[in-house]
Backbone bond lengths (Angstrom), bond angles and torsions (degrees), N, CA, C in turn:
res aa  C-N    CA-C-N  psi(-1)  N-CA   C-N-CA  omega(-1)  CA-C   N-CA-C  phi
1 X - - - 1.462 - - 1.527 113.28 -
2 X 1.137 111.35 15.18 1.453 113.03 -170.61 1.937 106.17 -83.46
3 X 1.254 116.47 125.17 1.291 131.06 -155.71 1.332 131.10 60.15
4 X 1.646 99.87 21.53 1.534 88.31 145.68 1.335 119.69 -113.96
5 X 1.729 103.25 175.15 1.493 98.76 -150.57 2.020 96.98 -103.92
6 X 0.875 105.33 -7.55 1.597 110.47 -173.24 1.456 118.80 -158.74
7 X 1.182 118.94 148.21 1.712 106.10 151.41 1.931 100.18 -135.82
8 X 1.321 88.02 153.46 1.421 129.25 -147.92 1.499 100.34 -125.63
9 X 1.795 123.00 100.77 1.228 130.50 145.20 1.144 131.69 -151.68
10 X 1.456 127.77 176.83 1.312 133.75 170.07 1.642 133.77 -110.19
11 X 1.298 134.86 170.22 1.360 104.31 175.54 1.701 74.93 -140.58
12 X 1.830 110.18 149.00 1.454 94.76 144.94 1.188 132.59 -89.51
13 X 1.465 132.74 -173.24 1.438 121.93 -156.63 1.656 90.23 -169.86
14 X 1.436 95.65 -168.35 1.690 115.36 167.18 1.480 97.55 -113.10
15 X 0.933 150.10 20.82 2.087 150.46 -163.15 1.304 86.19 -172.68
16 X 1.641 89.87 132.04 1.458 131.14 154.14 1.231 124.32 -75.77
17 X 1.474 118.47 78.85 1.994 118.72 -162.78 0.901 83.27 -119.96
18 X 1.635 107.29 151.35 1.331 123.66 152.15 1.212 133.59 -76.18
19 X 1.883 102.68 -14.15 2.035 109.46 166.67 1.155 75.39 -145.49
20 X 1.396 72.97 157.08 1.515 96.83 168.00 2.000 116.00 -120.38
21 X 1.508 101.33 132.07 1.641 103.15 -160.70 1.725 82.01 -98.29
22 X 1.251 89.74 120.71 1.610 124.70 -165.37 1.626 82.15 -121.79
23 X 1.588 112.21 131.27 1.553 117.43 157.79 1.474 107.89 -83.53
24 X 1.877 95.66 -178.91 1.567 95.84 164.23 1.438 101.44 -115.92
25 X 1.691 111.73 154.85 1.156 123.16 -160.05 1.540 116.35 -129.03
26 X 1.596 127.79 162.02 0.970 112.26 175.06 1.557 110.70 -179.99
27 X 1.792 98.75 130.83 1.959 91.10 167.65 1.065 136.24 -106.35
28 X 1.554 109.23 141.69 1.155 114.64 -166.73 1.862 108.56 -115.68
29 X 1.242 127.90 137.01 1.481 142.19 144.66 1.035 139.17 -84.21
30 X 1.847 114.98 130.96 1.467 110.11 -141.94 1.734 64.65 -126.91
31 X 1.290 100.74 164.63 1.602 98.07 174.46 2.039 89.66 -176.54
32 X 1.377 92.43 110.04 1.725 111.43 -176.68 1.464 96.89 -95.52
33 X 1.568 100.82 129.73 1.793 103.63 169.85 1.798 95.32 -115.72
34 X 1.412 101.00 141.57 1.681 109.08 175.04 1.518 105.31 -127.90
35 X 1.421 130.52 -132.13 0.938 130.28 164.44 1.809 111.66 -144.91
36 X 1.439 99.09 148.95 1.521 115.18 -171.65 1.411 106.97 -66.02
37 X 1.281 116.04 141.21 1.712 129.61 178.65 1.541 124.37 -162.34
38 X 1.302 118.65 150.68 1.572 138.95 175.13 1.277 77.84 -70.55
39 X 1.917 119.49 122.91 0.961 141.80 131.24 1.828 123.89 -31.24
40 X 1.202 121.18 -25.89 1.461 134.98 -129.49 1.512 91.52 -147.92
41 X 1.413 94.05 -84.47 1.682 105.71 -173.43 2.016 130.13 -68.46
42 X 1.535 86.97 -8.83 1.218 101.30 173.56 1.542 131.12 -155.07
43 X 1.343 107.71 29.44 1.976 116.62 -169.27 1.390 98.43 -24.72
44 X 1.137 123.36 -78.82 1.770 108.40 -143.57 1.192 107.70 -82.88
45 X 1.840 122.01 41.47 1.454 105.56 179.35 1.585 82.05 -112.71
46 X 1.666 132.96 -4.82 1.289 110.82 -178.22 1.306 118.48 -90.30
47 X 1.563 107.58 -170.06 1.350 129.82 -173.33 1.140 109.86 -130.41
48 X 1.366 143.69 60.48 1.268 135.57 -176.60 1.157 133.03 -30.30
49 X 1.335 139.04 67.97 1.629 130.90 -166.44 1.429 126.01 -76.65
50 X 1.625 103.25 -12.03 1.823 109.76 152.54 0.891 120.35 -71.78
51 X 1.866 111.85 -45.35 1.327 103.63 -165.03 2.045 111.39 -65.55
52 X 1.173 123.07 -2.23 1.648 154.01 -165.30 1.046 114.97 -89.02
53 X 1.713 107.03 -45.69 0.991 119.34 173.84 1.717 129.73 -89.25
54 X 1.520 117.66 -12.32 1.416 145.41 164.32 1.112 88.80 -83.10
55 X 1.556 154.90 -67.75 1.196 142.28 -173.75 1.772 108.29 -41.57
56 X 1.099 110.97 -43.64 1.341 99.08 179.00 1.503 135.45 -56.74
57 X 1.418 95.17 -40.68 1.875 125.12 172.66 1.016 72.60 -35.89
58 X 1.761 123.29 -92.25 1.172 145.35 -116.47 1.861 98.01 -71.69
59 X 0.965 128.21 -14.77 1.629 128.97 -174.14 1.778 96.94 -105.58
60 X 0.967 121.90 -39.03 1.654 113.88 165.87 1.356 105.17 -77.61
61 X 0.753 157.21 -44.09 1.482 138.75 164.05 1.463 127.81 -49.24
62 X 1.398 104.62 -22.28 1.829 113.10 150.71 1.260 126.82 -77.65
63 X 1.429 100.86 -27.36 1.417 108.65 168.51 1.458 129.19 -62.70
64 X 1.571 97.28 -52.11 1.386 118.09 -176.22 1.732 133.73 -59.65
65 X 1.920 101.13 -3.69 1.387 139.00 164.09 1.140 103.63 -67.66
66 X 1.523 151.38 -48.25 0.832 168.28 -177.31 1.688 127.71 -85.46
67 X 1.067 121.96 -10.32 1.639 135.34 175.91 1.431 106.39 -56.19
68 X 1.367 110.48 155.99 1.514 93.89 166.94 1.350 101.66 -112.02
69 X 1.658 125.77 174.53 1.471 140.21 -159.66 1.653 97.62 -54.82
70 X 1.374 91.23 125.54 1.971 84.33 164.19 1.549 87.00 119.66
71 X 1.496 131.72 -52.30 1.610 126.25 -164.35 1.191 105.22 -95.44
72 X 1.313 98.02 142.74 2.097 97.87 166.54 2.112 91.25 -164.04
73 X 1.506 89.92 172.79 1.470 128.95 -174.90 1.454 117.56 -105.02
74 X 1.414 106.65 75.42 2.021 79.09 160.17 1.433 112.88 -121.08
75 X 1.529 124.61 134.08 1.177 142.46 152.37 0.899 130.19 -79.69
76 X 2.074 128.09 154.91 1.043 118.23 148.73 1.763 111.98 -142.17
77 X 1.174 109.10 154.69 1.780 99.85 -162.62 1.517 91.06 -90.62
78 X 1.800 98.35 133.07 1.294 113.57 174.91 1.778 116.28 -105.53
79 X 1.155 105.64 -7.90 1.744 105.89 166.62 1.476 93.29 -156.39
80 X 1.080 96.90 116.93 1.822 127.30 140.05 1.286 144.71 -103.01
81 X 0.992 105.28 21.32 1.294 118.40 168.44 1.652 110.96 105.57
82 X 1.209 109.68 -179.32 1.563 111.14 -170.75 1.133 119.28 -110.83
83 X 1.677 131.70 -22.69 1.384 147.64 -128.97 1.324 103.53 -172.39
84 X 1.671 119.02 118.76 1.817 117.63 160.02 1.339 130.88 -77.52
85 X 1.885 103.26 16.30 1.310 115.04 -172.35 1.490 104.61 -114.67
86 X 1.665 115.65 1.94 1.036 100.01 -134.21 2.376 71.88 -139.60
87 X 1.606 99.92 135.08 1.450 106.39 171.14 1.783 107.35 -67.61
88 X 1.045 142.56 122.42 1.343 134.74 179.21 1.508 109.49 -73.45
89 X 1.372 91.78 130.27 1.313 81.31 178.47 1.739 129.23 -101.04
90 X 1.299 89.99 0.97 1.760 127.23 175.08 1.058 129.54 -116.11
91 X 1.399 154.11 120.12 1.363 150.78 172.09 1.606 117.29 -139.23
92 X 1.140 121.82 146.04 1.113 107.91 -161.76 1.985 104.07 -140.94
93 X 1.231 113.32 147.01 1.440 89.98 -178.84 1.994 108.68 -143.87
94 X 1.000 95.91 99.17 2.064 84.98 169.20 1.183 122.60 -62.17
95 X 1.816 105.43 131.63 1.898 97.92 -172.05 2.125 82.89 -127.77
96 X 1.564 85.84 136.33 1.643 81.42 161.83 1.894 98.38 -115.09
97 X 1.892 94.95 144.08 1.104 103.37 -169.70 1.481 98.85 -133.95
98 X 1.962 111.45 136.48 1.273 112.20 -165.31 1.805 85.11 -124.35
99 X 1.574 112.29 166.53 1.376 150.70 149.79 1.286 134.64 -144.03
100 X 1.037 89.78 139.51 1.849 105.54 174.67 1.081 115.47 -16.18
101 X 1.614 110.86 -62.93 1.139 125.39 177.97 1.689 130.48 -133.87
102 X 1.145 138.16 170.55 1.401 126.71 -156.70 1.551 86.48 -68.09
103 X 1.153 137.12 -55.68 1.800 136.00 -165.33 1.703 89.57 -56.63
104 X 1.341 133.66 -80.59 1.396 113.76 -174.47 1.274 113.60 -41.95
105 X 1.283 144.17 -42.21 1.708 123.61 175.10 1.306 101.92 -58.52
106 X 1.407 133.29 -67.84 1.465 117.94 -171.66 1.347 119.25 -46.00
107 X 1.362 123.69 -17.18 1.663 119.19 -166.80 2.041 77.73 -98.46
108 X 0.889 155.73 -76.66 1.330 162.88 153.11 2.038 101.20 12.92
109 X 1.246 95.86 -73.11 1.493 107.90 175.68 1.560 107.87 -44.39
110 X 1.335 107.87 -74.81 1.231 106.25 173.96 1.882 132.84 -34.35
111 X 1.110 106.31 -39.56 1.741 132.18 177.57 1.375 93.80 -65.41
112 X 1.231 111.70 -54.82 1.803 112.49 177.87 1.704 109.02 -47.29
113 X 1.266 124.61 -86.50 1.098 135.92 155.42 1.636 121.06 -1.63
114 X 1.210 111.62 -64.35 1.496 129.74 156.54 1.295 125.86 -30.57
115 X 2.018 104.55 -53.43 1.358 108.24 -166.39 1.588 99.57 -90.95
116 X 1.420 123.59 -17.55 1.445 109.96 169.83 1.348 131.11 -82.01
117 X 1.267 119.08 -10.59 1.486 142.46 178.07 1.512 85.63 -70.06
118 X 1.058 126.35 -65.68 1.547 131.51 -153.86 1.442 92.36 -84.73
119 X 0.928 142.74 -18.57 1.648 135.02 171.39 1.705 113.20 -80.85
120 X 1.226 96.08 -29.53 1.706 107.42 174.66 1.081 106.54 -70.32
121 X 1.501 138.63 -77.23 1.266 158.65 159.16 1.547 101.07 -10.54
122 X 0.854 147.27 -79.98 1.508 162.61 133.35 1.524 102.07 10.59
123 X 1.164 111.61 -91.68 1.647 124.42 -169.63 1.729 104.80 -71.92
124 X 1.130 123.16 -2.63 1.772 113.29 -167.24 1.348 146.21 50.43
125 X 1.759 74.74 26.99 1.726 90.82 171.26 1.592 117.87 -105.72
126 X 0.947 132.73 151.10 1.724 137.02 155.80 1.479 113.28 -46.50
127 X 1.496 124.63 165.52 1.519 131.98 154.93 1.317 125.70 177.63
128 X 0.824 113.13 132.66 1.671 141.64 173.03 1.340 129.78 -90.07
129 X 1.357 112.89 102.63 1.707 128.70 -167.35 1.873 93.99 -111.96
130 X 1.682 85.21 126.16 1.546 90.38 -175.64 1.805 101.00 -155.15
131 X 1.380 99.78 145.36 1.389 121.37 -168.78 1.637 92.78 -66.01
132 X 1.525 99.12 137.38 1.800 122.64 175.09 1.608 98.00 -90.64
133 X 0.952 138.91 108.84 1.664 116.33 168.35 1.578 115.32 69.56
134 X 1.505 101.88 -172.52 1.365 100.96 -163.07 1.992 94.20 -95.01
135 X 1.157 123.94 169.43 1.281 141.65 160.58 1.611 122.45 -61.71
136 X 1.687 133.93 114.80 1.115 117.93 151.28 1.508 129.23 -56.12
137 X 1.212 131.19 123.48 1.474 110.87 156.34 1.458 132.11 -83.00
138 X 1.793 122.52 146.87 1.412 108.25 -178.92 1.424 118.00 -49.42
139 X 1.508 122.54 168.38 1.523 121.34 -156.74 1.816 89.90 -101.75
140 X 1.621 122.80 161.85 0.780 96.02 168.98 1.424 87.16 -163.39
141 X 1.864 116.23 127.52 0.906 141.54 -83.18 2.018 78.92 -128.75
142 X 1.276 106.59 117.11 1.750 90.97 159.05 1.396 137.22 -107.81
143 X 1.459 115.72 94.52 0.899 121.30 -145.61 1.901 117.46 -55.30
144 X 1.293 111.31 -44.68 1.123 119.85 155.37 1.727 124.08 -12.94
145 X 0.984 97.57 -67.75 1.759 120.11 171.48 1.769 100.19 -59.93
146 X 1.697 113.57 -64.15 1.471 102.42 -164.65 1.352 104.61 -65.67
147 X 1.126 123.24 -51.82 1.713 126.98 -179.62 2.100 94.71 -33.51
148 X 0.846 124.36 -78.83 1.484 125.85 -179.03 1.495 105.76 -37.15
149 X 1.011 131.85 -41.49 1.599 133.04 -168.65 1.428 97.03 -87.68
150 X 1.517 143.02 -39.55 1.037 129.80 147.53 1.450 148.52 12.24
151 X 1.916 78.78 -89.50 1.643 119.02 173.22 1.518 107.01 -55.79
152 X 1.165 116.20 -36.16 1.925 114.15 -160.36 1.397 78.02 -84.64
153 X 1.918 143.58 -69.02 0.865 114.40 -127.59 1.311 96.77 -99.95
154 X 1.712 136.03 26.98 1.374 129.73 173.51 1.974 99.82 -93.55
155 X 1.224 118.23 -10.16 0.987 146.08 178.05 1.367 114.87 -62.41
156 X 1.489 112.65 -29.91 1.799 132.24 161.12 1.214 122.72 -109.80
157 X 1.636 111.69 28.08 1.387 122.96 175.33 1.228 106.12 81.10
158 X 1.427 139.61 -3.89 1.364 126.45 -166.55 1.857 108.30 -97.76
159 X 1.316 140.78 90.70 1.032 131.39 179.73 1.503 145.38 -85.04
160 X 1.164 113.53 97.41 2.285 109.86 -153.76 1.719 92.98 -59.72
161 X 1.426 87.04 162.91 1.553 106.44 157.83 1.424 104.79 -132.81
162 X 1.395 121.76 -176.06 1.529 149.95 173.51 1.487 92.64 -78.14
163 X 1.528 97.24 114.36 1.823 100.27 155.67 1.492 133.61 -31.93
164 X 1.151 123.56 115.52 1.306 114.55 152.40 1.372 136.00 6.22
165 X 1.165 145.46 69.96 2.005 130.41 -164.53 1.664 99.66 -48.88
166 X 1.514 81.97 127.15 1.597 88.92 163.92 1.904 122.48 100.63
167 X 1.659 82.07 -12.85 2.015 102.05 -163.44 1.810 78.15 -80.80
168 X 1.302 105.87 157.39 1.439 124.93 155.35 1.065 127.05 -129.00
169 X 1.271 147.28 139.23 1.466 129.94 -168.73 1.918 95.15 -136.55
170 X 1.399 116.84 82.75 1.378 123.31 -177.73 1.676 111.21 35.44
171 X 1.827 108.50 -162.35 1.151 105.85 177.71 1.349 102.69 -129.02
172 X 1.675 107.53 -165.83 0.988 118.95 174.33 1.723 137.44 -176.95
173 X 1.341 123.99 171.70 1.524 101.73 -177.82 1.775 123.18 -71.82
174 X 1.145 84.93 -22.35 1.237 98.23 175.94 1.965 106.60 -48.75
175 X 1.238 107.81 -46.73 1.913 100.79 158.43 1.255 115.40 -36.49
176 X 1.096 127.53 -61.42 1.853 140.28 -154.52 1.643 85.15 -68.17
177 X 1.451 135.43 -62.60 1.355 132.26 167.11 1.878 116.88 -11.93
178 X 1.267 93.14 -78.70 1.352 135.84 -161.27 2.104 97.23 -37.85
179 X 1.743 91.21 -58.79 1.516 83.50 170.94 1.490 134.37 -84.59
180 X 1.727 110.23 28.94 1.316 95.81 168.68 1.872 95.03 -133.64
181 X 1.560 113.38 -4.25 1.643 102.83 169.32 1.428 87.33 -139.93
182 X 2.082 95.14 171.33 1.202 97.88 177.53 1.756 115.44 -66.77
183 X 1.047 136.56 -172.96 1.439 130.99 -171.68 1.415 122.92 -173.26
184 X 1.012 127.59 153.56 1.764 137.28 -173.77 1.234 99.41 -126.02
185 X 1.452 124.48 138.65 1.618 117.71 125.22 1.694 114.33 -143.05
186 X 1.370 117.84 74.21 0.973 108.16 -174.90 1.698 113.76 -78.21
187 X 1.637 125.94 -167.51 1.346 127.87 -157.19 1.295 86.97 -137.53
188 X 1.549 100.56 141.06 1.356 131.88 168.80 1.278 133.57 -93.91
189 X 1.229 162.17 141.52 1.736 127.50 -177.95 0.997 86.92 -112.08
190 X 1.635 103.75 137.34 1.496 103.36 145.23 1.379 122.95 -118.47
191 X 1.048 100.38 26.63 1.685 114.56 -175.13 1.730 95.19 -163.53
192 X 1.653 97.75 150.88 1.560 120.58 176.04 1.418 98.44 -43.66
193 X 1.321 103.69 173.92 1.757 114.26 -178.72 1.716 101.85 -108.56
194 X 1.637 118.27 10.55 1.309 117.12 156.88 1.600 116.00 -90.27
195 X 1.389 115.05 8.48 1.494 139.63 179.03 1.518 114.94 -95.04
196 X 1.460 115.04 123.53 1.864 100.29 157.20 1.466 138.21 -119.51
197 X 1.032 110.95 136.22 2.009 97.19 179.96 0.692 133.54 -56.26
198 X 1.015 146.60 159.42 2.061 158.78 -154.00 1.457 95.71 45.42
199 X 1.231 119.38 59.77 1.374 123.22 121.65 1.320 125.64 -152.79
200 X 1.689 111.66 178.23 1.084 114.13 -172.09 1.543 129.59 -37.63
201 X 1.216 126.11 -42.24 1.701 122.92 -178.29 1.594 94.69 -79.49
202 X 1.549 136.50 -18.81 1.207 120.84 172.55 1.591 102.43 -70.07
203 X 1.199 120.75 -53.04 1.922 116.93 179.73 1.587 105.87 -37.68
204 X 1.303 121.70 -55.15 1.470 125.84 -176.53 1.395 100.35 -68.01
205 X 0.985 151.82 -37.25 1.224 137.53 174.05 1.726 119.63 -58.77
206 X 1.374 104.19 -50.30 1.161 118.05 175.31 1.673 110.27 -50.91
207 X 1.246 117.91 -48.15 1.656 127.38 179.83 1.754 97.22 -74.26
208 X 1.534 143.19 0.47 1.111 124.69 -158.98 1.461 98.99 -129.83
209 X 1.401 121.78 -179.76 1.253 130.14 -116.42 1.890 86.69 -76.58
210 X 1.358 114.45 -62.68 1.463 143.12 152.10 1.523 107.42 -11.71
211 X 1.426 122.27 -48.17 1.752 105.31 -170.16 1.752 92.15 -89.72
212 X 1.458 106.60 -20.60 1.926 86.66 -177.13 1.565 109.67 -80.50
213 X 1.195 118.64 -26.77 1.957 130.56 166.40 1.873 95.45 -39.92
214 X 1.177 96.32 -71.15 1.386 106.33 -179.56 1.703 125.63 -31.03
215 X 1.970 83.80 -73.69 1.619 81.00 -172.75 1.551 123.61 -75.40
216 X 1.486 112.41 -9.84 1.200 128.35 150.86 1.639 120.67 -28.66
217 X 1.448 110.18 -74.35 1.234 126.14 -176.67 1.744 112.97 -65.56
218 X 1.604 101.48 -32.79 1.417 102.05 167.21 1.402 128.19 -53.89
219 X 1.317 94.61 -24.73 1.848 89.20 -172.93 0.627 131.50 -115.91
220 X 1.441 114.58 16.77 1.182 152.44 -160.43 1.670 95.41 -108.89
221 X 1.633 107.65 -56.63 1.331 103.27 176.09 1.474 103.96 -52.77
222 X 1.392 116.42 -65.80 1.384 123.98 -159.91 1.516 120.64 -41.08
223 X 1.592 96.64 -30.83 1.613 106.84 -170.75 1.545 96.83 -74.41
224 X 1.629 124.20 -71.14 1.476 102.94 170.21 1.475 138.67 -43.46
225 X 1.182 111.28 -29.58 1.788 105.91 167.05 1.230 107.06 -69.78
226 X 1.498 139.10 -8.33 1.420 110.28 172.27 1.567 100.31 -102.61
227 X 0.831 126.43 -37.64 1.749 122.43 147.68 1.751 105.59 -14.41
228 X 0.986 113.67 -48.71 1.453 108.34 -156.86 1.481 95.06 -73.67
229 X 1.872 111.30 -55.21 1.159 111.33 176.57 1.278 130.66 -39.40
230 X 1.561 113.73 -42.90 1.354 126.96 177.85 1.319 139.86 -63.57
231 X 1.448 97.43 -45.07 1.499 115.77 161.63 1.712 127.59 -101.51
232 X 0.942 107.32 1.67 1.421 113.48 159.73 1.400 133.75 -131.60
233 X 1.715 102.53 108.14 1.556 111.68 -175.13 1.511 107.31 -21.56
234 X 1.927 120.18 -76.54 1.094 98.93 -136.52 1.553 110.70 -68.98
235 X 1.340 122.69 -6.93 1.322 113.54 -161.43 1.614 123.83 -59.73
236 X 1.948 109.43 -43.57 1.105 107.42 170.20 1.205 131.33 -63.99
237 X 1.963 115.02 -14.25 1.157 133.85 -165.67 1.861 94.75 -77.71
238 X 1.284 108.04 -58.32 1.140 109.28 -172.17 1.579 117.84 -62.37
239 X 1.426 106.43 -35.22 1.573 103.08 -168.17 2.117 91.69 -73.57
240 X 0.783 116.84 -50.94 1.629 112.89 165.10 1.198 129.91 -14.62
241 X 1.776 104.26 -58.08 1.300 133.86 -176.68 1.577 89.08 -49.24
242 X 1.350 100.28 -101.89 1.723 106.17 170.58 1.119 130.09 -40.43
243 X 1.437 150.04 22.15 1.027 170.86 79.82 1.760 110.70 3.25
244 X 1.104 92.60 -69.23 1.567 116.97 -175.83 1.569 112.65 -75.26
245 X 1.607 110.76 -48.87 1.432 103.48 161.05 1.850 124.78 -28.34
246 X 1.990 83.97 -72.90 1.872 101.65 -171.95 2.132 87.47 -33.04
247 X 1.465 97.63 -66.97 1.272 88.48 -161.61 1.389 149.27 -28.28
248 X 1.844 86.50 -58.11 1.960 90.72 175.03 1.411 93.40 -83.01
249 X 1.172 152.55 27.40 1.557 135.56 148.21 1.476 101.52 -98.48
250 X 1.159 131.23 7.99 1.610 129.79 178.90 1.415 111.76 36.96
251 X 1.152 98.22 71.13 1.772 117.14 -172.99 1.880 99.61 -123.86
């Protein structure tokens, strides 16, 4: 991204925002080794590494009482073993974990890490917590730029507001963007806000009369805000400016 001066998009939605508060996201693999055993013929020679690995659920879900708005935990166990005759001696579990912001996922990550150390330690098994892929970062929003994308697209009747406090609407790369140019992604509706996306009546919406009104007018905005950028000094100057602000305030 080095010399460019902006990026420029939209998402549709059920809400008319002008940003969209996108967390940062990230997966993580927990994978408990114990040792193999006769249920029957030999109890105390095992190592339960499910039962290690259910211990863990069970300690993030105490945790997860405690998060603040924006972070949460969901798992699902991807090896449990092979055999109901048989002590596992492996278990393994993917957790995706979101925050508000990139510092709440890292303090989040870390807690993860924490609670399996202490679940190992405990049960007498080993484990290995390791990054799935790369990290979203939270999105972060230039207002400069959205305020302009606004104006053009209230201009086709469509008018944003300020998100909801507290609403989240997943993540995305569009974060990882965000901290090296200025950036947009505000939301479009194309459906009521008693409606949700990624599913089926959202696909039909998208193909129906309402998501082409929409993305119509979207790019329409989008195309004049980079107009603005293009042909008018101060705009990139300014959205920069504030660019750099969010930054050294680590916002």
């Amino acid at each position: 991204f080095e010399g460019v001066d902006a990026a420029l998009m939209f998402h549709p939605g059920v809400y008319d925002w002008a940003r969209a508060p996108l967390t940062a996201s990230a997966q993580i693999r927990v994978g408990f080794h114990g040792r193999a055993a006769h249920p029957t013929g030999s109890p105390t020679e095992g190592i339960d590494a499910l039962g290690a690995l259910i211990q863990l659920f069970n300690a993030l879900g105490v945790l997860h009482k405690r998060l603040p708005s924006g972070s949460h935990v969901q798992g699902i166990v991807t090896d449990g073993g092979r055999a109901t005759n048989i002590v596992p001696e492996y278990a393994e579990g993917l957790f995706g974990l979101r925050g508000g912001t990139t510092t709440a996922l890292e303090e989040l990550v870390e807690e993860l890490r924490t609670c399996a150390r202490g679940v190992a330690l405990a049960t007498g098994t080993t484990v290995e917590v390791t990054d799935v892929g790369g990290r979203y970062e939270h999105f972060r929003d230039n207002d400069v730029l959205s305020g302009l994308f606004a104006g053009h697209l209230e201009r086709t009747g469509i008018r944003l507001s300020e998100p909801v406090p507290g609403v989240y609407l997943g993540s995305s790369d569009i974060g990882n963007v965000s901290t090296r140019v200025p950036a947009i992604h505000p939301f479009v509706a194309i459906m009521d806000e008693d409606g949700s996306d990624h599913t089926p009546e959202f696909a039909e919406a998208a193909a129906g009369p309402r998501g082409r009104r929409a993305m119509l007018a979207a790019a329409e905005a989008l195309a004049c805000t980079a107009v603005d950028v293009l042909l008018r000094p101060d705009v990139p100057e300014r959205a920069w400016d504030r660019f750099r602000e969010k930054a050294a305030a680590g916002l």
